[in-house]
C-alpha positions in Angstrom: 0.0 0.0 0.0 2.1 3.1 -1.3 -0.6 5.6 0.2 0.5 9.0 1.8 -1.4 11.1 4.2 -2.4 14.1 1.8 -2.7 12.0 -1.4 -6.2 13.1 -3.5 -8.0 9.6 -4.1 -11.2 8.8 -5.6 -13.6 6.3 -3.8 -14.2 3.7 -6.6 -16.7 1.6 -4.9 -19.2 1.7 -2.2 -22.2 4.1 -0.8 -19.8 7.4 -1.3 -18.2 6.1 -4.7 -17.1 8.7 -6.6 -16.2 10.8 -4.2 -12.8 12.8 -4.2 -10.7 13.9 -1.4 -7.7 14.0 0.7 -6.5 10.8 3.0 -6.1 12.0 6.5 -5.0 8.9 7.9 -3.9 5.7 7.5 -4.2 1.9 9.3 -1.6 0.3 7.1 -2.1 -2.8 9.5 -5.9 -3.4 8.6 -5.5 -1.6 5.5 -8.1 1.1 5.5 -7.8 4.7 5.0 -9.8 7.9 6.2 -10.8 10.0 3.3 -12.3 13.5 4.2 -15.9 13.5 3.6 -16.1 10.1 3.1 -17.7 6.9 5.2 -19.2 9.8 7.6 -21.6 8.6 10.3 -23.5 9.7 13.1 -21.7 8.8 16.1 -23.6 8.7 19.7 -22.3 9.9 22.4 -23.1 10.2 25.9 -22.3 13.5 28.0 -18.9 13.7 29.4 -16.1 15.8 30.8 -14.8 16.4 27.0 -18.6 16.6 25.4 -20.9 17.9 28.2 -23.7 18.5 25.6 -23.6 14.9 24.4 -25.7 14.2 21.2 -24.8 13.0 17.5 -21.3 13.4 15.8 -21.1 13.0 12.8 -17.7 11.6 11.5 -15.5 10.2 8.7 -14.9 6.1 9.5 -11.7 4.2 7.6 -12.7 2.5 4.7 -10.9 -0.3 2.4 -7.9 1.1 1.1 -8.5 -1.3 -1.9 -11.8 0.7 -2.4 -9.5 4.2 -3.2 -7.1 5.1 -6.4 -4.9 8.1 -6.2 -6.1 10.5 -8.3 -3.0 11.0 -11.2 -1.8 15.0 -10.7 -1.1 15.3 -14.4 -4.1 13.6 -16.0 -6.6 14.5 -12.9 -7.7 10.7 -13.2 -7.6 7.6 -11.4 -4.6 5.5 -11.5 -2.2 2.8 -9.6 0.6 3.3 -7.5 4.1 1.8 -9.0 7.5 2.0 -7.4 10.5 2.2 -9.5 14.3 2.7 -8.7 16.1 6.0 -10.1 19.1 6.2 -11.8 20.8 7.3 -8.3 19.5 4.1 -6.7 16.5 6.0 -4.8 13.2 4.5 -4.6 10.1 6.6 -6.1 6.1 6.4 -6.4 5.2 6.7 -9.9 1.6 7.3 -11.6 1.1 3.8 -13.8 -1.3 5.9 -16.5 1.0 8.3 -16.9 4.3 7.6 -15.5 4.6 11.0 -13.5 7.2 10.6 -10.2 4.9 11.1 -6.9 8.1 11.9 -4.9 11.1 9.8 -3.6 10.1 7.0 -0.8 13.7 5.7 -0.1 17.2 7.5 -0.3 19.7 6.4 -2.6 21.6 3.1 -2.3 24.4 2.1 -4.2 23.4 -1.5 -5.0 20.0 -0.3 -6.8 21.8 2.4 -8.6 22.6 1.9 -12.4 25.9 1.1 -13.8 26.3 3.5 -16.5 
């Protein structure tokens, strides 16, 4: 899962599919994401210390990270998430559709770089 917090992703299945916004947070262990202004529910909650009013929240719940794709920041459309080594031997993110780099995810190493 080569999620980011702050990637733009498109919901591509579900009750909110085709909705577009920004992860704010990630459970890479049960693979699920929180998508702003997606999966929102109404919470109850009793009065406390913290909520003395008590009442309905409403608020964003994780959903399947398998139900996302990043949205591509050249094309503006859905795409997958490759990883590909650099010349330097860094690791990158790269947009399958249209091949544009999505920033570096490893520093250099010297047995990945190419022997030119």
């Amino acid at each position: 899962m080569y999620f980011r917090i702050d990637d733009e992703v498109k919901v591509i299945s579900g009750a909110d599919k085709g909705h577009v916004g920004k992860i704010l947070k990630i459970d890479r262990v049960k693979k699920k994401v929180v998508v702003e202004g997606a999966g929102r529910v109404w919470k109850h909650v009793r009065r406390s210390q913290k909520n003395p009013q008590g009442g309905r929240l409403n608020k964003e719940m994780p959903i399947s990270a398998s139900n996302v794709m990043l949205i591509d920041p050249t094309t503006n459309s859905p795409t997958r998430i490759g990883v590909r080594y650099l010349d330097d031997g860094s690791k990158e993110r790269f947009a399958k559709k249209s091949g544009a780099g999505l920033g570096v995810i490893s520093p250099a190493r010297a047995a990945y770089a190419s022997k030119k």
